[in-house]
C-alpha positions in Angstrom: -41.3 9.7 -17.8 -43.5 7.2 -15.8 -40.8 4.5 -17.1 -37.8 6.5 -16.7 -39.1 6.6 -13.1 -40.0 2.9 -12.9 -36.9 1.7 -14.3 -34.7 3.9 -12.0 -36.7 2.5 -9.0 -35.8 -1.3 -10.0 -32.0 -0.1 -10.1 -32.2 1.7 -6.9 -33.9 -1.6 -5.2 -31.4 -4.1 -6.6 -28.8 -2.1 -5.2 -30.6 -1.2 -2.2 -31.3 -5.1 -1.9 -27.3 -5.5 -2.1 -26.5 -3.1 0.3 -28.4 -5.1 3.0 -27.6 -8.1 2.4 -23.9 -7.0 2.5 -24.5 -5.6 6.2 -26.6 -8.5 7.0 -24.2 -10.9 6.2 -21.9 -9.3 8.5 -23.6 -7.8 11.3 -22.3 -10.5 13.8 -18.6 -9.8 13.3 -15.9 -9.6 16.1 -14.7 -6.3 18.1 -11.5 -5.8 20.2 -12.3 -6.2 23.7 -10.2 -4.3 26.5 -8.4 -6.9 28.6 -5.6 -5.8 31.4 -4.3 -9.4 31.8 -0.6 -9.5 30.4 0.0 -13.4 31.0 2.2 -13.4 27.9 6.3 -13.3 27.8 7.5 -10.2 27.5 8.8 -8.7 23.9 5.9 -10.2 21.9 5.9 -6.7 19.8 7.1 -3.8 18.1 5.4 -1.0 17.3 6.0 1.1 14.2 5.1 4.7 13.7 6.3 6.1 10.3 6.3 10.3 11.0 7.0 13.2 9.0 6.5 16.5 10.9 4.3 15.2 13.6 5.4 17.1 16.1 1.8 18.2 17.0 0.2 14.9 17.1 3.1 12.6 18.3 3.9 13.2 21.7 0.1 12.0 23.4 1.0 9.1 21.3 4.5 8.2 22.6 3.1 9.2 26.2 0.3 5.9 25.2 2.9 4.0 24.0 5.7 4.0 26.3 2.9 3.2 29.2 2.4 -0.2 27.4 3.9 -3.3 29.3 6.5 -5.1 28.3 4.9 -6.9 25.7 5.8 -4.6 23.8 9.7 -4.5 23.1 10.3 -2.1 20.7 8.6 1.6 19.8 10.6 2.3 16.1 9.8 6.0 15.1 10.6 6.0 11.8 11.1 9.7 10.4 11.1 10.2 6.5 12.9 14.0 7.2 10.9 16.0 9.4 11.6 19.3 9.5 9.9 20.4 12.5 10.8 19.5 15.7 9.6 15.7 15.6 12.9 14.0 15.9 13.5 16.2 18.8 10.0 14.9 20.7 11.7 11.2 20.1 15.0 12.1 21.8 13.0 13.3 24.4 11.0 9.8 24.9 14.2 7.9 24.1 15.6 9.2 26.7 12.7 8.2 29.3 12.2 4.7 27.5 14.9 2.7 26.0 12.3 0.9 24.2 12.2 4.2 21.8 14.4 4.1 18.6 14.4 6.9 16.3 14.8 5.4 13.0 15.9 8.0 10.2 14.5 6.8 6.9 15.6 9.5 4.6 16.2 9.4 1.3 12.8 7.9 0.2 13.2 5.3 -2.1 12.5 6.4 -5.9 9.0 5.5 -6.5 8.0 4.6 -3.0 5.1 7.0 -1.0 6.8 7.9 2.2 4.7 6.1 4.5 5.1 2.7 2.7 9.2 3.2 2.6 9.1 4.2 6.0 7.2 1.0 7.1 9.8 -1.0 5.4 12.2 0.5 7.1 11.0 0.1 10.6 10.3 -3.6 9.4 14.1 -3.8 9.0 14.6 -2.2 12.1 12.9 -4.7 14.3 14.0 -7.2 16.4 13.2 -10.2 14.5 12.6 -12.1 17.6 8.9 -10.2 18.3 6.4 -12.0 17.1 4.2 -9.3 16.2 4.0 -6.0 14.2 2.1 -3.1 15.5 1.8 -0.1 12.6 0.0 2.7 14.1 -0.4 6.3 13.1 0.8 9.7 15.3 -2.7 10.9 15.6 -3.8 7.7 17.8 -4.2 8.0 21.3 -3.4 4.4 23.3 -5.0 3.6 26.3 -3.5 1.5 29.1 -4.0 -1.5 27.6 -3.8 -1.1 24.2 -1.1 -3.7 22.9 -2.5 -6.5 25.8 -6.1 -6.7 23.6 -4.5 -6.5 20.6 -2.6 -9.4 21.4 -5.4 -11.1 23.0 -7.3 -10.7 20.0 -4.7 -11.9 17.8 -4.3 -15.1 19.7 -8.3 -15.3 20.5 -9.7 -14.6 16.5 -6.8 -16.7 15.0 -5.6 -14.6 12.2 -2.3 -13.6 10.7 -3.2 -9.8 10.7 -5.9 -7.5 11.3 -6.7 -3.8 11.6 -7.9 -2.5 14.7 -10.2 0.8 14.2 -9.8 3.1 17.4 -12.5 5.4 18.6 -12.5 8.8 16.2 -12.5 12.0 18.5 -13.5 14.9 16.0 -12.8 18.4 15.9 -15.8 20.2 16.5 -19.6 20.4 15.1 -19.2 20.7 11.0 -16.6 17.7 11.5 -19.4 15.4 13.3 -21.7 16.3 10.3 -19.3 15.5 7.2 -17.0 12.5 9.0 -20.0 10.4 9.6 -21.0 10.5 6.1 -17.4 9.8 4.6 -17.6 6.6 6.9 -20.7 5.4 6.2 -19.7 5.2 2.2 -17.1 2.2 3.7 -20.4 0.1 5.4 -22.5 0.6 2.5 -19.8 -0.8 0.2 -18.2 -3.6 2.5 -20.4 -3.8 5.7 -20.2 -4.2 9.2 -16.6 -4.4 10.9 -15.7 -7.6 12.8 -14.8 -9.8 10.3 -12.2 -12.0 7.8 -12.1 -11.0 4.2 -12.9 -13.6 2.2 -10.9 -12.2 -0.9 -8.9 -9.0 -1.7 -11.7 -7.0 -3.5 -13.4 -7.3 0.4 -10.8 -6.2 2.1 -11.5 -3.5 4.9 -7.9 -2.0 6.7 -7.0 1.3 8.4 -3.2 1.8 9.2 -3.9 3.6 11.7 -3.6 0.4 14.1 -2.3 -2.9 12.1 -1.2 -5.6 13.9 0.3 -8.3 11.5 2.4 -11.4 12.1 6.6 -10.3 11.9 7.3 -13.5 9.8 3.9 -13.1 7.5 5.0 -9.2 6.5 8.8 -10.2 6.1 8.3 -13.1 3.9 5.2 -11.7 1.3 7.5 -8.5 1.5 4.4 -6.9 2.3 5.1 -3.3 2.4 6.6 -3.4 -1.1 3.5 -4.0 -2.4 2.0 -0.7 -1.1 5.4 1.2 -2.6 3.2 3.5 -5.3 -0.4 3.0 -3.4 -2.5 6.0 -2.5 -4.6 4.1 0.2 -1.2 1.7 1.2 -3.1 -0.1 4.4 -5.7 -1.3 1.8 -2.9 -2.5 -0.3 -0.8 -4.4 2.1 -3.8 -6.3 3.5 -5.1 -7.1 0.4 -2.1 -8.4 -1.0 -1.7 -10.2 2.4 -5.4 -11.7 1.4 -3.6 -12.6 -1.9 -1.1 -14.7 -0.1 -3.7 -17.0 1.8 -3.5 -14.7 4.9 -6.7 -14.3 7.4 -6.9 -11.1 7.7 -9.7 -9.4 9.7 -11.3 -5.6 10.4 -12.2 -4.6 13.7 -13.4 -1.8 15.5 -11.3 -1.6 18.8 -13.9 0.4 21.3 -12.4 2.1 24.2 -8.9 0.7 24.0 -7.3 4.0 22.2 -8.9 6.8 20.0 -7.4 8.8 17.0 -7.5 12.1 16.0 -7.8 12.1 12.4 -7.8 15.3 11.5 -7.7 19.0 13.0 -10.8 20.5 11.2 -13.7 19.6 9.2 -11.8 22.0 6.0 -9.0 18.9 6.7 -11.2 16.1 6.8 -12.7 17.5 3.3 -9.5 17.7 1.8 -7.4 14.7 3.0 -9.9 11.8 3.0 -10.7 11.3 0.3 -7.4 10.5 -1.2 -7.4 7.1 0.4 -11.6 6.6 1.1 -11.5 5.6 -2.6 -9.5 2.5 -2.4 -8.0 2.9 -5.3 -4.8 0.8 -6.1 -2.5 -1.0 -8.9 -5.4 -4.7 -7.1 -8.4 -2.1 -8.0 -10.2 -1.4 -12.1 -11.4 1.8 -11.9 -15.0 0.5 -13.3 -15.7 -1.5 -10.4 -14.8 1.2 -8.0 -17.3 3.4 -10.1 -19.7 1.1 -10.1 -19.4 0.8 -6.2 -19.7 4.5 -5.7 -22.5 4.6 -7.9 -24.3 2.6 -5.4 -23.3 4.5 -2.5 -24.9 7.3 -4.6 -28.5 5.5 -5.1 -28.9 4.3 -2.1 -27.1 6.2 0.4 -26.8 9.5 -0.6 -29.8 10.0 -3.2 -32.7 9.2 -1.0 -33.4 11.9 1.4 -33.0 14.3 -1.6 -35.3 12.2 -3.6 -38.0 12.1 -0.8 -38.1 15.5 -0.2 -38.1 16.4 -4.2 -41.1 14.4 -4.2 -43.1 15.3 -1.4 -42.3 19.2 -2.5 -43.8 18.5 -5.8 -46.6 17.3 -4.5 -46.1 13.9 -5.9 -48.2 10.6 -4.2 -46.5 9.1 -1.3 -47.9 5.5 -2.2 -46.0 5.0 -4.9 -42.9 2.5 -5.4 -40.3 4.9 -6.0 -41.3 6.9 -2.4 -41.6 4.1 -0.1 -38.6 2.7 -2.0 -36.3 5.6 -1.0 -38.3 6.2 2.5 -37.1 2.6 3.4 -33.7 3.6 2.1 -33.5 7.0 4.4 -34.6 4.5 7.4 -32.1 2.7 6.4 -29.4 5.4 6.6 -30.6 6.5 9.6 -30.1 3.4 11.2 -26.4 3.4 10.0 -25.6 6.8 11.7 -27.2 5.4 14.4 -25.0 2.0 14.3 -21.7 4.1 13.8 -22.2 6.3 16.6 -20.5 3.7 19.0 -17.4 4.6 16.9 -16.8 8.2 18.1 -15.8 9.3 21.1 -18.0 12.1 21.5 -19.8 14.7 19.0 -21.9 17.2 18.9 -25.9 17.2 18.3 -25.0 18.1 14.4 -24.1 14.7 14.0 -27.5 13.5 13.2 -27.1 16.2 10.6 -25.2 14.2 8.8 -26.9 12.3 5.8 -27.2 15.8 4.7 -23.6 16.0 3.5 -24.1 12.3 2.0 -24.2 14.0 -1.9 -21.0 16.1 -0.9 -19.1 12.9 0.5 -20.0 11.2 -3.2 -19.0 14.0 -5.3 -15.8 14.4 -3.6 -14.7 10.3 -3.8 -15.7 10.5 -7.3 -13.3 13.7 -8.0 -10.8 12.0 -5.9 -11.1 8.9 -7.8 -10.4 10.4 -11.1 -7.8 12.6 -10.2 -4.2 11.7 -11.8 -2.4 13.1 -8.3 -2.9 13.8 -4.7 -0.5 15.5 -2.6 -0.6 14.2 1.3 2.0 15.2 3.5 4.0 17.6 0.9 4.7 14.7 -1.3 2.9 14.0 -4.5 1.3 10.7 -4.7 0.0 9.5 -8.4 -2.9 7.5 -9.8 -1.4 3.7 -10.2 -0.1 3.5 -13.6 0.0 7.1 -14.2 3.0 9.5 -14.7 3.0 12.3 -12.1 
């Protein structure tokens, strides 16, 4: 048993050592900074939002985007058949805003996920004189000057493309205890934000704000490459890596939030489809071994500690102070990633506590042949549905 123990401990710490290093290495990344100077000509952009039956979450994100300047030349909802009112909520704003096209993308392509198709679509739909792409999600909320730091940044970090990461506002006090712990899994197995991937497999990308370069997405046919993805923002910026693109991750502060999801039962059952990064660019091994890691040295820990301590075991041995450093260590991540919500409760702090849940539900998710997200059915890459 001793060397059971002692040989566990030694693969704990190497991973543990990893994990570090990982956020060491990029702890002095970038961020979007707010700017309200629009020195810029106008019609640098056009924003995409690819909907289907958004009509809850759509309008506070039309009211954001139509108060943009005119940077921004073009606002492309592209609708893959809503059934609910959406298309409605765009006549609405078309009729306030000429800069509002409702693009109807129906039928999907065979073999495409909606979103991707519908991101293609909107592609073709815009004005090939912009300059710029802006993807972004129904559940994000922009500020004021949302697409005048995005464009600063663009021009200021010198990159092709990048993902912006808005500030989450949660639903309530169980959704600040189990969101915190799904996001941590993404800096324990890439790091900080506020960098350039150096290669596909380190890829980091959120569609819910990507701003890319027209020209760049149009030429590597970008959004093709996502056609059959479960996690497509992960598979267009990796494939945009592939190309010789800089592409970079960072968070985007005060400049817009997002409302990912309506309840903590949602956030359980929809995240992990994508949290994964699973794709045709992915081996399921390595994204095993990954979540094996998050497992021993983010999640396992706390529970180890406390098994320890109720058994009455020494506290000066290597295998406590190993996983004591490790629950410091986790605390000082919740701690770091609390600048990326708007506001939450006191439960928050609650949240390594859900850290075994999070792993058990990305490794279900990860094995599963099919996910459905937003009533279609989306399949394992290179499995039949």
């Amino acid at each position: 048993m001793a060397l059971i123990k002692t040989l566990f401990a030694v693969v704990q710490g190497v991973f543990g050592l990893r994990v570090v290093a990982r956020m060491l290495a990029t702890a002095a990344g970038d961020a979007v900074l707010p700017t309200g100077r629009v020195t810029q000509p106008a019609g640098r952009f056009a924003a995409i939002v690819p909907v289907l039956d958004e009509s809850a979450r759509l309008e506070l994100a039309l009211e954001g985007l139509v108060a943009q300047p005119g940077i921004l030349r073009q606002i492309l909802i592209v609708d893959g058949g809503s059934t609910d009112g959406t298309q409605d909520i765009v006549r609405r704003f078309a009729a306030r805003d000429a800069r509002v096209v409702l693009v109807d993308a129906t039928p999907i392509g065979n073999g495409w996920n909606g979103k991707a198709w519908n991101l293609a679509a909107g592609l073709a739909a815009s004005d090939p004189g912009v300059d710029w792409i802006l993807t972004m999600d129904a559940d994000v909320r922009p500020g004021p000057d949302f697409v005048s730091s995005l464009l600063a940044h663009a021009q200021g970090a010198f990159v092709d493309a990048f993902s912006a990461a808005p500030r989450f506002k949660l639903s309530g006090a169980l959704e600040a205890v189990l969101h915190p712990a799904f996001l941590a899994t993404l800096v324990y197995r890439y790091g900080l934000p506020g960098n350039v991937a150096q290669s596909p497999a380190n890829v980091q990308a959120n569609g819910q704000c990507f701003v890319a370069k027209r020209e760049l997405l149009v030429r590597t046919d970008a959004f093709a490459a996502a056609r059959s993805s479960r996690c497509d923002d992960v598979t267009i910026a990796r494939h945009l890596v592939s190309r010789g693109a800089q592409v970079g991750f960072y968070e985007a502060g005060s400049i817009a939030y997002v409302e990912m999801f309506a309840s903590a039962r949602a956030c359980w059952e929809n995240w992990p489809r994508s949290l994964p990064l699973r794709d045709a660019s992915s081996s399921t091994p390595a994204i095993a071994i990954a979540l094996a890691e998050v497992a021993l040295v983010q999640a396992l820990p706390l529970a180890i500690c406390a098994a320890l301590l109720a058994n009455g075991s020494r506290t000066d041995t290597f295998l406590f102070r190993l996983n004591l450093a490790l629950v410091a260590t986790r605390i000082g991540v919740l701690a770091g990633t609390r600048r990326t919500y708007d506001d939450v409760a006191p439960s928050y702090w609650l949240s390594p506590l859900a850290d075994l849940a999070v792993v058990f539900a990305l490794v279900r998710s990860l094995f599963a042949r099919s996910v459905r997200w937003r009533g279609r059915t989306l399949v394992a890459p290179g499995v039949a549905a």
